[in-house]
C-alpha positions as CSV (number, residue, x, y, z in Angstrom):
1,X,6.2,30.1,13.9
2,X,3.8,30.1,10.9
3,X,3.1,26.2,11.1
4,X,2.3,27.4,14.8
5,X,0.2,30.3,13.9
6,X,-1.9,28.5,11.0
7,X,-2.7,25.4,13.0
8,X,-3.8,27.3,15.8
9,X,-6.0,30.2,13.9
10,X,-7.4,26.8,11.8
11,X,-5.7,28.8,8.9
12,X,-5.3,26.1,6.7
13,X,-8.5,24.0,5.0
14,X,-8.8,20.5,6.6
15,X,-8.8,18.8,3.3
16,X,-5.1,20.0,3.2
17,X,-3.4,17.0,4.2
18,X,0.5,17.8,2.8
19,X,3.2,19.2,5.0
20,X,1.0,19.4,8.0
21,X,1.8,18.1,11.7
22,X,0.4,14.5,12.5
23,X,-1.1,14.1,8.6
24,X,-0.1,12.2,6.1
25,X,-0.4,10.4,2.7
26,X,-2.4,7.7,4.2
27,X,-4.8,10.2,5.8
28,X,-6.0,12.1,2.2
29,X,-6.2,8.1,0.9
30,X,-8.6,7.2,3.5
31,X,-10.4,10.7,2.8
32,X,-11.0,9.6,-0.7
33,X,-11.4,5.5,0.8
34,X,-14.0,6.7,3.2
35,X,-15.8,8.8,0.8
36,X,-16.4,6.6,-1.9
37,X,-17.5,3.8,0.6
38,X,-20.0,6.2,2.2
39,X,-21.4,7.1,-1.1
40,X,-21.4,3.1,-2.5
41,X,-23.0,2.2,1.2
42,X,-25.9,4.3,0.5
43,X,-26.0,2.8,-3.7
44,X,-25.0,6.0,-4.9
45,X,-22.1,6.4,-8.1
46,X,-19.0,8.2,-6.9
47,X,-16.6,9.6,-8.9
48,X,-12.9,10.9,-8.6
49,X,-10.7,12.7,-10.7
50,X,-7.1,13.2,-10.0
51,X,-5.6,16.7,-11.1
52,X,-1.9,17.5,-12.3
53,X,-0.3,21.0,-12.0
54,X,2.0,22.0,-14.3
55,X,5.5,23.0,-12.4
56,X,3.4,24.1,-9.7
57,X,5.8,24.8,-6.7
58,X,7.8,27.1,-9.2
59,X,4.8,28.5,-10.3
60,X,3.0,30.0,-7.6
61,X,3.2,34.2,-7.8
62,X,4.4,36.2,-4.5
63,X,1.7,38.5,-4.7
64,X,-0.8,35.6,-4.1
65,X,1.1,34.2,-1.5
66,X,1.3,37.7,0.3
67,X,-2.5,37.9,0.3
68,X,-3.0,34.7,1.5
69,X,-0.8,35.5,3.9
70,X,-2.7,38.4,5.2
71,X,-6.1,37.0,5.1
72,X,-4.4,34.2,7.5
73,X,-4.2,37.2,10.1
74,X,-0.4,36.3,10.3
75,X,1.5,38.5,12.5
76,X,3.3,41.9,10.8
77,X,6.9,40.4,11.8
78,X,6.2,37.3,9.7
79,X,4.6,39.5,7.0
80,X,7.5,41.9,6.9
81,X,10.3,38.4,6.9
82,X,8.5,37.3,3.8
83,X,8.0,40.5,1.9
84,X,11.9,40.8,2.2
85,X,12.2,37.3,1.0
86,X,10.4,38.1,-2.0
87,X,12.4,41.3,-2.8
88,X,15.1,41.8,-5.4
89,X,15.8,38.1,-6.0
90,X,17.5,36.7,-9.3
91,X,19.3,33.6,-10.3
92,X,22.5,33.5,-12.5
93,X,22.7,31.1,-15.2
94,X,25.7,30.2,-17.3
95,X,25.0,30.9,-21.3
96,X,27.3,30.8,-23.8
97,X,25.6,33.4,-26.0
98,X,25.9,36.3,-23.2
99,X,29.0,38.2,-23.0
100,X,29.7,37.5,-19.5
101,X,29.1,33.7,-19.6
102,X,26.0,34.3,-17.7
103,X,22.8,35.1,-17.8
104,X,20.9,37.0,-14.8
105,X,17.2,36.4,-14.7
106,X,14.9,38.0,-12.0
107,X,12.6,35.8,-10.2
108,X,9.0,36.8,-9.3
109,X,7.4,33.8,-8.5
110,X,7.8,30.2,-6.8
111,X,8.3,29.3,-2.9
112,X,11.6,28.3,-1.8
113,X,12.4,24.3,-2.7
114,X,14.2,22.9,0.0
115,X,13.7,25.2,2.2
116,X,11.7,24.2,5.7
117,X,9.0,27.2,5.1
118,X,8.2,26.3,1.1
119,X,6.0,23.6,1.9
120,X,3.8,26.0,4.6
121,X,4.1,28.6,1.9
122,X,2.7,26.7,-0.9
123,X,-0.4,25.5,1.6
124,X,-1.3,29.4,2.5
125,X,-1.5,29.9,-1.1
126,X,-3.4,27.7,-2.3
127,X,-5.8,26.9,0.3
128,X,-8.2,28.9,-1.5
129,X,-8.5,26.2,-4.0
130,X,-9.8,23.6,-1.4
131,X,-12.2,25.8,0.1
132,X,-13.5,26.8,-3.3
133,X,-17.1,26.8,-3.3
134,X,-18.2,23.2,-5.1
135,X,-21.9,21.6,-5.8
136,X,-23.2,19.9,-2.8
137,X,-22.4,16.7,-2.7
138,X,-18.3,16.7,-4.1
139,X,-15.2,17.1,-2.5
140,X,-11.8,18.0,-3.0
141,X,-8.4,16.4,-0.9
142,X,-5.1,17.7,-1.4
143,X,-2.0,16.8,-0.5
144,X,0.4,19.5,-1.4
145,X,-0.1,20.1,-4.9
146,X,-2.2,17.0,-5.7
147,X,-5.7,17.8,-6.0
148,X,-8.3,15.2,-6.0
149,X,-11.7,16.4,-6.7
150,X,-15.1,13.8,-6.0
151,X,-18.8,13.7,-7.0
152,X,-20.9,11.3,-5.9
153,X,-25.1,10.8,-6.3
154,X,-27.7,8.5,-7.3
155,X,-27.4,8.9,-10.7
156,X,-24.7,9.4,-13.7
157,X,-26.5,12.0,-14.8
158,X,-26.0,13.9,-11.0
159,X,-22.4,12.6,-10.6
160,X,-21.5,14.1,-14.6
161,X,-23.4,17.4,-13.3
162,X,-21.7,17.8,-10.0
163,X,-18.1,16.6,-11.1
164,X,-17.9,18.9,-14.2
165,X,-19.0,21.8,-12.6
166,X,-16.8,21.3,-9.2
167,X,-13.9,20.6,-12.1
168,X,-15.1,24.1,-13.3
169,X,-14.8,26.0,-10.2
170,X,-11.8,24.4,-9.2
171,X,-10.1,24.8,-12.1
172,X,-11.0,28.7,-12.3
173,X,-9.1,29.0,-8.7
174,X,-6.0,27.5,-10.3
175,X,-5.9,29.7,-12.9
176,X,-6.3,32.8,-10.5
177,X,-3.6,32.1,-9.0
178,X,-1.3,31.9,-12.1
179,X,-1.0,28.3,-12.5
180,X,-2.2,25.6,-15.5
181,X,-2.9,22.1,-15.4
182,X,-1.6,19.4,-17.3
183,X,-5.0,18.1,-18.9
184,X,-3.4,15.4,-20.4
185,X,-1.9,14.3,-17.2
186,X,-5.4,14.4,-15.3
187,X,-7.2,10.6,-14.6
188,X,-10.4,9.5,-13.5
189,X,-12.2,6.1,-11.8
190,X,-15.9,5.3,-11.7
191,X,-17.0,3.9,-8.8
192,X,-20.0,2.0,-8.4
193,X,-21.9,-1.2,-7.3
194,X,-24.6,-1.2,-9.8
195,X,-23.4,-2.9,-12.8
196,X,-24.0,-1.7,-16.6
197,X,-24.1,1.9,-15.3
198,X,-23.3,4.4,-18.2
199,X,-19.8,6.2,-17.2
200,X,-20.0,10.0,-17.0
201,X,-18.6,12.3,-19.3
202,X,-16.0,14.5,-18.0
203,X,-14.7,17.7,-19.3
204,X,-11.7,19.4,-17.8
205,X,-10.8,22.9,-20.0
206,X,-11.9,22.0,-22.9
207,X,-10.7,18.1,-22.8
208,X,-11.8,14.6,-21.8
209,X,-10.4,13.5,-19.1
210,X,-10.8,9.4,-19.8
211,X,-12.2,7.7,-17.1
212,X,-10.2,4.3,-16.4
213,X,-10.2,1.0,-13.9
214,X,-7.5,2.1,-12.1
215,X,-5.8,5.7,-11.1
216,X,-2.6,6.5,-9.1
217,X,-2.6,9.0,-6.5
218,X,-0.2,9.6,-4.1
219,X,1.7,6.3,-5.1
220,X,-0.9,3.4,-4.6
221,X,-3.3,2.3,-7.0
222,X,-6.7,2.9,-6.4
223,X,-8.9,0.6,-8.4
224,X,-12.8,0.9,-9.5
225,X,-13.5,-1.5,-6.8
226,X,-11.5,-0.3,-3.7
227,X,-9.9,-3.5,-3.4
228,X,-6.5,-2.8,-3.7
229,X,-5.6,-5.9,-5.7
230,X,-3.8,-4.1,-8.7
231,X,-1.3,-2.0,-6.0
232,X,-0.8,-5.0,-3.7
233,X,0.5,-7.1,-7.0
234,X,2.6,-4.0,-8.0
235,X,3.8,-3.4,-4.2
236,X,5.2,-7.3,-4.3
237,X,6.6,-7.1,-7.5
238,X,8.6,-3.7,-6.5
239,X,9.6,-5.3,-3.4
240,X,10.9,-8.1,-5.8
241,X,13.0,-5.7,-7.9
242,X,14.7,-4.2,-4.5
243,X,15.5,-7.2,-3.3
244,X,17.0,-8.6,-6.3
245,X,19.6,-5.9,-6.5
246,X,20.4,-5.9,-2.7
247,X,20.9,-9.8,-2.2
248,X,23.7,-10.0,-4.5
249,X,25.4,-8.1,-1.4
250,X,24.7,-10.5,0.7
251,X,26.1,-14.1,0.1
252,X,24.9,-16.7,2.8
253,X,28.8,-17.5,3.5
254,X,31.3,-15.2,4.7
255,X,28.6,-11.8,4.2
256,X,27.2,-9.6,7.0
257,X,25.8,-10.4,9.9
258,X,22.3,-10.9,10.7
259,X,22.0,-7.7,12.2
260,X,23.0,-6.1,8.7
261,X,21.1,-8.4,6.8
262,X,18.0,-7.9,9.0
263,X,18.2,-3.7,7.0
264,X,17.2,-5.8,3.8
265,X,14.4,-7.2,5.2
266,X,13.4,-3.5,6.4
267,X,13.9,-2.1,3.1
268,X,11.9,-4.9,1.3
269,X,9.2,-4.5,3.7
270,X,8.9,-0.8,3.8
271,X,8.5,-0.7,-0.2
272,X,5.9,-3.3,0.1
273,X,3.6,-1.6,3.1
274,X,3.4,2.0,1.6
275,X,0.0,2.6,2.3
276,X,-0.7,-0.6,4.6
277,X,-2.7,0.9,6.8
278,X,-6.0,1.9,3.7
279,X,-5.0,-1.7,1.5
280,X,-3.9,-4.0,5.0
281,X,-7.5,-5.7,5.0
282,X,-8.0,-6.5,1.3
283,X,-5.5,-9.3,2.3
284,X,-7.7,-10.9,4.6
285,X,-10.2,-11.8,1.3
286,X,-7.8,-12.7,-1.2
287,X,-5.1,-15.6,-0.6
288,X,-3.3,-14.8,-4.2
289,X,-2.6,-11.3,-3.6
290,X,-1.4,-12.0,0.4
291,X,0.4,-15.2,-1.3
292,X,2.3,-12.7,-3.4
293,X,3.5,-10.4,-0.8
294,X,4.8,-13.4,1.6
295,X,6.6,-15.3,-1.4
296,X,9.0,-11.6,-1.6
297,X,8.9,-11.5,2.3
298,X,10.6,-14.6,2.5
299,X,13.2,-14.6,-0.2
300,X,14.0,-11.3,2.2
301,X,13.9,-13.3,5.3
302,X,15.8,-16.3,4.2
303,X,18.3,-14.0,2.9
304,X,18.8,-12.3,6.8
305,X,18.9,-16.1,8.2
306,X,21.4,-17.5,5.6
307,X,18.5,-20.1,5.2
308,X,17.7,-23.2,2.3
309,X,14.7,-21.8,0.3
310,X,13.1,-25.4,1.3
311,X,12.4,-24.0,4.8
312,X,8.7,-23.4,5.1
313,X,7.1,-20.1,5.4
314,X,6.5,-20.7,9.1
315,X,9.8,-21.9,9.8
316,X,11.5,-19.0,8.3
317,X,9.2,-16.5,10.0
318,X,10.1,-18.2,13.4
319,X,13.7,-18.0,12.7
320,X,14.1,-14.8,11.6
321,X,12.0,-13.7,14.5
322,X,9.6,-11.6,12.0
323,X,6.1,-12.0,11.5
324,X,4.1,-12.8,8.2
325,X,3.7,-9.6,6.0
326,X,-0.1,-9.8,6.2
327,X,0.2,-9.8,9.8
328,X,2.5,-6.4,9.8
329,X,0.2,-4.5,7.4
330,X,-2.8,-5.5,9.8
331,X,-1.0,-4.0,12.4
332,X,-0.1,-0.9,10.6
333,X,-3.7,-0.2,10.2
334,X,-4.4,-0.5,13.9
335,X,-2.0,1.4,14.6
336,X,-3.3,4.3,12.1
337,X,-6.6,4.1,13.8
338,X,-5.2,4.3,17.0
339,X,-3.0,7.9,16.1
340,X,-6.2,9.2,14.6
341,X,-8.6,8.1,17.5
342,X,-11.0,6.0,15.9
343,X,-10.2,3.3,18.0
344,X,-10.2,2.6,21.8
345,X,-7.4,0.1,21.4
346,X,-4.1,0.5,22.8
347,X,-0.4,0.1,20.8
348,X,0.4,-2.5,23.2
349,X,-3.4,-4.2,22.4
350,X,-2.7,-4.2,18.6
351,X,1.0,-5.4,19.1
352,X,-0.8,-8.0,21.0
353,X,-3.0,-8.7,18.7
354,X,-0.5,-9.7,15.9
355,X,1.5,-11.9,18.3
356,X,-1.7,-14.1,19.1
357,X,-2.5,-14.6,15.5
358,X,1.0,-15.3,14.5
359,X,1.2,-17.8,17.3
360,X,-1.9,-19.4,16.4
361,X,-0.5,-20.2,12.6
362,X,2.5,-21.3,14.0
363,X,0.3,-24.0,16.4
364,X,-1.6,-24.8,12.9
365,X,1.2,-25.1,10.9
366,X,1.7,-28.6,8.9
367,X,5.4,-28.1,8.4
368,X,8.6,-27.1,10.3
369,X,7.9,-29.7,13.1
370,X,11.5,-30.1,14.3
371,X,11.8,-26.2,14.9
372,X,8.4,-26.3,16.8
373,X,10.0,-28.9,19.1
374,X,13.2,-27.1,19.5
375,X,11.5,-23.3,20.1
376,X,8.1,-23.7,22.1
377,X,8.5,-20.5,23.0
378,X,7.8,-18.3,20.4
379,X,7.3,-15.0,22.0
380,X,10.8,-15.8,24.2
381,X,12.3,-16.3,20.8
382,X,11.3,-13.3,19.2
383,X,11.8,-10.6,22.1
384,X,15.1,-11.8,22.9
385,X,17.4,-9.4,23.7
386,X,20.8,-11.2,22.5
387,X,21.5,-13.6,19.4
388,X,21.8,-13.7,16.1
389,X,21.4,-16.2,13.0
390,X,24.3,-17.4,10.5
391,X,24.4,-20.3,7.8
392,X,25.1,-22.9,10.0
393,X,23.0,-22.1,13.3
394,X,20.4,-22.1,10.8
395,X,20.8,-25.9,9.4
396,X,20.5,-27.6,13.0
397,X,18.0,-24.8,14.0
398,X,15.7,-25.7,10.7
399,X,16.8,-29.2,10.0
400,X,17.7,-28.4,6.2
401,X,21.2,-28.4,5.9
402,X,24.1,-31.0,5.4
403,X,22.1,-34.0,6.7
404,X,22.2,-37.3,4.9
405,X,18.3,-37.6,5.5
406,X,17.6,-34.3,4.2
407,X,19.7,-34.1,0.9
408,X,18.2,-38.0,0.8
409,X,14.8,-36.3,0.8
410,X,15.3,-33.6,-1.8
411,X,17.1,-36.1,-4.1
412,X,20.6,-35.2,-3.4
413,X,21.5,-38.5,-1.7
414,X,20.5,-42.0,-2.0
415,X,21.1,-43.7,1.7
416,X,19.6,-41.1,4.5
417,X,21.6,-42.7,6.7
418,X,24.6,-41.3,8.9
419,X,28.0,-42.4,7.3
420,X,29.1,-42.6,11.3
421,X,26.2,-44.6,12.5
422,X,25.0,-46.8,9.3
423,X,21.9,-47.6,11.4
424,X,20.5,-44.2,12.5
425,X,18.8,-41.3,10.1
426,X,21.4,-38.2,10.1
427,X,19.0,-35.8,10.4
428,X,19.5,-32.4,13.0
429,X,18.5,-34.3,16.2
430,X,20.8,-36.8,15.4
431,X,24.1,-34.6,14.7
432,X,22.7,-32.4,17.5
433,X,22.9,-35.0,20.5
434,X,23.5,-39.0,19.1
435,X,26.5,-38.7,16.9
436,X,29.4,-40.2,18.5
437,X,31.4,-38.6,15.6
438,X,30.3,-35.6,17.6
439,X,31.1,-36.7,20.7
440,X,34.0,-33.9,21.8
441,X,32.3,-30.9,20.6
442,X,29.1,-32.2,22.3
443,X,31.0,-32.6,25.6
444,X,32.3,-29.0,24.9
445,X,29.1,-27.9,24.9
446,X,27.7,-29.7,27.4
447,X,30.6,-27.8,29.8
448,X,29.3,-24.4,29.0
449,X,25.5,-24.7,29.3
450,X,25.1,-28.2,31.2
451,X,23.7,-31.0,29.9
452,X,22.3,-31.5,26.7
453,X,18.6,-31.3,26.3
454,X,16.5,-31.0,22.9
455,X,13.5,-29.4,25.2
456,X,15.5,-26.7,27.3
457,X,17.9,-26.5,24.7
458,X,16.6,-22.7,23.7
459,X,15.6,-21.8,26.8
460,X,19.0,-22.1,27.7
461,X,20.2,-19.9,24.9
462,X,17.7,-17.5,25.8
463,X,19.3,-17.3,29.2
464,X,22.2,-15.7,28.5
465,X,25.0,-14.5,25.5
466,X,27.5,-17.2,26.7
467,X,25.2,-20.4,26.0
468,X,23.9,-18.7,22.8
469,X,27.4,-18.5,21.5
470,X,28.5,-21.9,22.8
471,X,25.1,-23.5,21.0
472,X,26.3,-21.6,17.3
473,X,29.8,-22.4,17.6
474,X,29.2,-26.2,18.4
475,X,26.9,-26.0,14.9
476,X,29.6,-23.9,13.4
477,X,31.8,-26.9,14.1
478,X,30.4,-29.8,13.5
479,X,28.6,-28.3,10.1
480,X,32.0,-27.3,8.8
481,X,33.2,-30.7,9.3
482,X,29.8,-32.8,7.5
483,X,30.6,-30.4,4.5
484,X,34.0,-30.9,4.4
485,X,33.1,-35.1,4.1
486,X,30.3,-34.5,1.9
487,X,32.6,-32.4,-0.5
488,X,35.0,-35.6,-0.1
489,X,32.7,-37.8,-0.9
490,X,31.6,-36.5,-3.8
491,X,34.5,-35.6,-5.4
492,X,35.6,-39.1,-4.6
493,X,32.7,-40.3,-6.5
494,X,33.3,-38.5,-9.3
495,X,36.7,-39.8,-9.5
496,X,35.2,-43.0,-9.6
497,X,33.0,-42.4,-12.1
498,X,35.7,-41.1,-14.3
């Protein structure tokens, strides 16, 4: 009922983005994104300086949330429920030094953590910090308790003027309502297109607040240039970390299914496009830093396929039935634009979108040639509604697997021929429909989806759950059985050798 009653009486300041219906983290980013570029657009310095409270949600006094509270208009009922809230209420604390064992203290301040109203509470309160009255020409976002406050002008000397005394006014508001900040805590980044401009000097309570080339705010890494690079590297190399502890889970033999696996490539993914939709075009200018995020991608990917890590990039996306990273983070951002209306695209358009440019790499692509024969219908592929990948559906699928011509290839083997058929490479098309050693599970499978056919062979599996199994247990099969004679083979080698 308060959310309700706020967002309908425009109670709450817009730069409040926290705890508020259909905003977000991303939304107070591209507040600070789009101001900065509106100020370097025009060749004016910007400035932003990011503002730590100290304990702040266990801070805040009742008394100022009551007025707040009441200068919102809220209705007496809501008044009265909150009043009673803040009445008589004490915690109970074990201490050893107190007769009882315990120790009763009286609490007077703070919103309730954990609670669905604290949040709403916290905004009422301090909302009179964001609509505190700053020099023309600065800003202030917040999200929940994290305060960002922005000065921008043609000069240093205007941005130093204009920041330090919006840092003033700001700060005073804090302090009236009976919180500090952490000074020490505070950052700063210079933004600006001229070169060999002077830095400002900034002065929050008494202290210099250093002004550096990079500044985290609400968990990504906003750079002196706005190019993301610096939280894109970090992004990949978190991702990294995750997946490292996760695939250990996960051995290609004898782990969980796809389906299961396919939650690793979701975690991975997700810690890697926090933020997508403000960083997402950066990658369009810089192959290192979108190289970076697609080398984590597809460890994660390989990992859900039970795939060889000498499958390409395009291959393994194909497989896996999961676009490039780049791709996703585009789409994210069209997405965003789309829920805030800046945009006359469609969800459906954007989805779109990302399919055409993932099918148009996969036309360019320079490797993976025997999956691109076998699936020439990518979009079939990928919004199939049955099927999964394992270990061995994956080596005749792919072509890297326990095949003479490609363990000859990766110097593994010295003939690439098939022991069966001296003559012939043993490659995937080979196993998949020359190999008379082959010759009964092919007839097998040739009774449960008709005859065998390298160009409908998919389309076939597409068709229906039966032929789909029928296709991974014939590679099941015959897979088993090449590793079991390579193992043979080697160990009789080594006997040899010996």
């Amino acid at each position: 009922m308060l959310e309700r009653h706020l967002e309908s009486s425009q109670g709450l300041a817009d730069e409040q983005y926290g705890f508020r219906k259909g905003r977000s983290t991303e939304d107070a980013i591209s507040a600070l994104e789009s101001t900065a570029n509106a100020a370097l657009g025009k060749y004016e310095l910007c400035v932003a300086v990011s503002l730590d409270i100290r304990n702040s949600f266990n801070s805040i006094g009742w008394d100022h949330i009551k007025t707040a509270l009441q200068k919102c208009d809220v209705p007496e009922y809501l008044l009265q429920t909150f009043q009673a809230y803040f009445k008589e209420r004490s915690a109970t604390l074990a201490h050893s030094h107190s007769a009882t064992g315990q120790l009763e203290i009286n609490i007077t301040c703070g919103v309730p953590q954990g609670s669905v109203v604290g949040p709403t509470l916290w905004n009422v309160a301090y909302d009179r910090v964001l609509r505190a009255q700053c020099p023309e020409s600065t800003k202030i976002i917040g999200f929940a308790d994290d305060t960002l406050v922005m000065a921008f002008g043609k000069t240093t000397e205007d941005v130093e003027r204009r920041i330090n005394e919006a840092l003033e006014v700001v700060a005073e508001e804090i302090s009236i309502l009976g919180l500090s900040l952490a000074t020490e805590k505070s950052e700063a980044v210079f933004f600006k297109r001229q070169y060999k401009k002077r830095k400002p000097t900034i002065r929050l309570n008494g202290a210099d607040v250093p002004i550096t080339k990079t500044m985290r705010y609400l968990g990504l890494t906003i750079d002196e240039k706005l190019k993301f690079r610096e939280h894109i590297k970090e992004a990949a190399k978190k991702g990294q970390r995750v997946l490292t502890s996760l695939k250990r889970l996960m051995p290609d033999i004898g782990g969980p299914t796809e389906p299961r696996r396919r939650l690793l490539v979701s975690v991975v993914q997700s810690v890697m496009l926090y933020g997508a939709p403000i960083w997402a075009t950066s990658l369009e200018y810089s192959k290192v830093i979108r190289r970076e995020l697609l080398k984590v991608q597809r460890q994660a990917v390989l990992r859900s396929i039970c795939g060889y890590r000498t499958i390409s990039y395009d291959t393994t996306y194909i497989l896996a039935s999961t676009p490039p990273i780049d791709l996703i983070a585009m789409e994210r951002r069209k997405l965003f634009q789309i829920r805030r209306g800046l945009t006359r695209k469609t969800v459906q358009e954007a989805k779109g979108d990302t399919m055409v440019e993932w099918l148009q790499r996969t036309e360019d692509a320079k490797k993976g040639e025997w999956t691109r024969t076998l699936i020439h219908d990518v979009r079939g592929w990928v919004m199939r509604k049955h099927g999964s990948m394992d270990f061995h559906l994956t080596q005749v699928l792919s072509g890297h697997g326990c095949f003479s011509y490609y363990t000859h290839r990766i110097g593994k083997k010295e003939e690439p021929n098939c022991r069966h058929c001296p003559s012939t490479l043993d490659n995937a098309h080979h196993t998949l429909v020359e190999c008379r050693a082959w010759a009964a599970e092919r007839e097998e499978l040739e009774a449960e989806i008709g005859q065998l056919n390298i160009g409908s062979l998919i389309g076939k599996m597409l068709s229906n759950t039966q032929a789909w199994e029928a296709v991974s247990a014939f590679a099941k099969r015959t897979m088993k059985q090449k590793e079991a004679l390579e193992r043979a083979q080697q160990l009789e080698e080594r006997n040899m050798t010996n």
